[in-house]
C-alpha positions as CSV (number, residue, x, y, z in Angstrom):
1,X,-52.3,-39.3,57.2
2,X,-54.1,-36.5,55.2
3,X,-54.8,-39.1,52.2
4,X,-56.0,-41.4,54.5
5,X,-58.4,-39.2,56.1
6,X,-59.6,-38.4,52.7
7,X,-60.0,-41.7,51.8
8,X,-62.0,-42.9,54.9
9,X,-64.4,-39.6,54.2
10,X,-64.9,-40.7,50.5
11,X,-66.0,-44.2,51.4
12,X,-68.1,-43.0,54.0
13,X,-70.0,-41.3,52.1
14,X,-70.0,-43.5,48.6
15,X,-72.6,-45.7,49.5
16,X,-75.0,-43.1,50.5
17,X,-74.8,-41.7,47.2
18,X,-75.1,-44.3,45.0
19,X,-77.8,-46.4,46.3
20,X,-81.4,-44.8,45.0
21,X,-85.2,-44.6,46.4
22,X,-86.6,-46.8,44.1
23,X,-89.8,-48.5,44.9
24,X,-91.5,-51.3,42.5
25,X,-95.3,-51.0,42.0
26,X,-97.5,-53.7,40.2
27,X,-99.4,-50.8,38.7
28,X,-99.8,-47.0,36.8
29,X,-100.5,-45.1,39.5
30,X,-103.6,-43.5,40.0
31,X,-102.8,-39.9,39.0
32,X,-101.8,-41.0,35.1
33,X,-104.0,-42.8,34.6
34,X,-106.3,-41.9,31.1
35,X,-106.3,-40.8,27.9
36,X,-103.1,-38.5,26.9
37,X,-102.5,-36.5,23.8
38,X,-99.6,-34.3,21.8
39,X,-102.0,-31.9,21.6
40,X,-105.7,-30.7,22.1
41,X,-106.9,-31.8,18.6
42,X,-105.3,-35.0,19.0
43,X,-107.7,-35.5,21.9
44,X,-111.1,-34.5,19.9
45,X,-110.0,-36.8,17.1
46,X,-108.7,-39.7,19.3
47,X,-105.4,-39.3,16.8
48,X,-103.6,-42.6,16.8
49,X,-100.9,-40.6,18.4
50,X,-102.6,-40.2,21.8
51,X,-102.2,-43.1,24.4
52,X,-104.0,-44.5,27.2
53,X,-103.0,-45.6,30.5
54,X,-104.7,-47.8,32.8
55,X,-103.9,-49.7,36.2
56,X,-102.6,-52.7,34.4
57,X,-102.5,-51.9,30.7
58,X,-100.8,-49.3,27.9
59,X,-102.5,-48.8,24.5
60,X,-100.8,-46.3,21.8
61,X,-98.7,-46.0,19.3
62,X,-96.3,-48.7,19.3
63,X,-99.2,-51.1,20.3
64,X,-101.2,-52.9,23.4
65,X,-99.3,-53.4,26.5
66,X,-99.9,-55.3,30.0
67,X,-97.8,-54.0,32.6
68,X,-95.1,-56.1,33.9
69,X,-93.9,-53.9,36.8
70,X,-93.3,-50.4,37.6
71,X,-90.5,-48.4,39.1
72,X,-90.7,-45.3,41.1
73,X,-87.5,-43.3,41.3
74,X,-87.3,-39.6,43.1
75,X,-87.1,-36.6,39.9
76,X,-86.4,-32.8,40.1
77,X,-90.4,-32.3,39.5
78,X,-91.9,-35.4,40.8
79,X,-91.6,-38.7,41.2
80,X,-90.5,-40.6,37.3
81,X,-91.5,-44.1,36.8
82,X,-90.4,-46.7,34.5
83,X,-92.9,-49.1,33.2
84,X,-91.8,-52.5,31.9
85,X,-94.6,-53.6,29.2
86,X,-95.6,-56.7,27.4
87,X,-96.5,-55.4,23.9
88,X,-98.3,-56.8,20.8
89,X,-97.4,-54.7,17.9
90,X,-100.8,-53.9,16.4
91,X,-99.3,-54.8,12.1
92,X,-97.6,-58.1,13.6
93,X,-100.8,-59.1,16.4
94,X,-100.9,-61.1,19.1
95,X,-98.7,-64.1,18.0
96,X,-95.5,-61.9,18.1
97,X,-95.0,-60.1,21.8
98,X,-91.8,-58.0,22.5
99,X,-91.1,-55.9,26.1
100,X,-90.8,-52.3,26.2
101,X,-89.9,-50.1,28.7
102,X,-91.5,-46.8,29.1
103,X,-90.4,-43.8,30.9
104,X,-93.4,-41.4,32.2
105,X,-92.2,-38.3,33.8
106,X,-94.4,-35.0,35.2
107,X,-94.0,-31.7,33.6
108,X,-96.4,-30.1,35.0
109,X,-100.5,-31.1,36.8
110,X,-101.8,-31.7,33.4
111,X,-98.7,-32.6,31.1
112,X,-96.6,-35.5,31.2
113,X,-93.0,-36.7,29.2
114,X,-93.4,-40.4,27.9
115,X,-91.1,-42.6,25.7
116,X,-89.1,-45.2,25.8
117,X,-85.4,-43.5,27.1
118,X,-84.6,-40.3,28.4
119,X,-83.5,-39.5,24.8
120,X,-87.0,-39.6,23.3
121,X,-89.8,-38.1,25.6
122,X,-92.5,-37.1,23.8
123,X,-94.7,-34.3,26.0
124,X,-98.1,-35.2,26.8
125,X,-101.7,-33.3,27.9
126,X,-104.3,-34.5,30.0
127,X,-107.2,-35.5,27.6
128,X,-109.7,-34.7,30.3
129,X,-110.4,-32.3,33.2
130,X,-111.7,-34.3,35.2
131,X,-109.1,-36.2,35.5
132,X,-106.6,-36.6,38.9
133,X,-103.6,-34.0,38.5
134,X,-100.3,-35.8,37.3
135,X,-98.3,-33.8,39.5
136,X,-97.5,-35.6,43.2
């Protein structure tokens, strides 16, 4: 009787924790959107290590990107979204397109994680002040 109990209890409560809040967007959101850098100095000298984000577009290191779609997922410090890209690698050009997905999680108001897999976030600044805060 004990096991079954146990059993009912597990089941009930399985499906609550593995289905997950995530919501599709057709966009970056707002708040990171701009210009993002490594460092400070990579900001003055637009470094080719500093990327750009934009409604419907991603420019940077491993190329130009359209956004495809977006996914919102709840994180311990905000909300972390996976971005799937079209991409033209900027040696090969426009003839030869590949699809990337990027992870862009907050840090903190003015510092964002972005790469391709958990693995391999690269930490970010704000390139401008007057930008809207990263953190929501």
């Amino acid at each position: 009787m004990r096991k079954f109990a146990l059993l009912a209890f597990v089941s009930a409560l399985a499906p609550q924790v593995v289905t997950a809040d995530v919501v599709r967007h057709s966009s970056v959101p707002q708040t990171y959107r701009g210009t993002w850098a490594p460092s400070a100095g990579s900001c003055e000298n637009t470094d080719k290590s500093a990327i750009v984000l934009s409604a419907k577009a991603y420019k940077g290191p491993e190329g130009s990107c359209a956004v495809i779609s977006i996914s919102k997922t709840p994180g311990q410090h905000g909300s972390v979204y996976s971005a799937r890209l079209d991409c033209s690698s900027p040696e090969v050009g426009a003839q030869k397109k590949t699809i990337v997905n990027l992870i862009v999680r907050p840090d903190s108001a003015t510092q964002i994680s972005v790469g391709p897999s958990f693995n391999s976030l690269t930490v970010y600044q704000r390139c401008s002040a007057n930008q809207p805060s990263a953190k929501q």
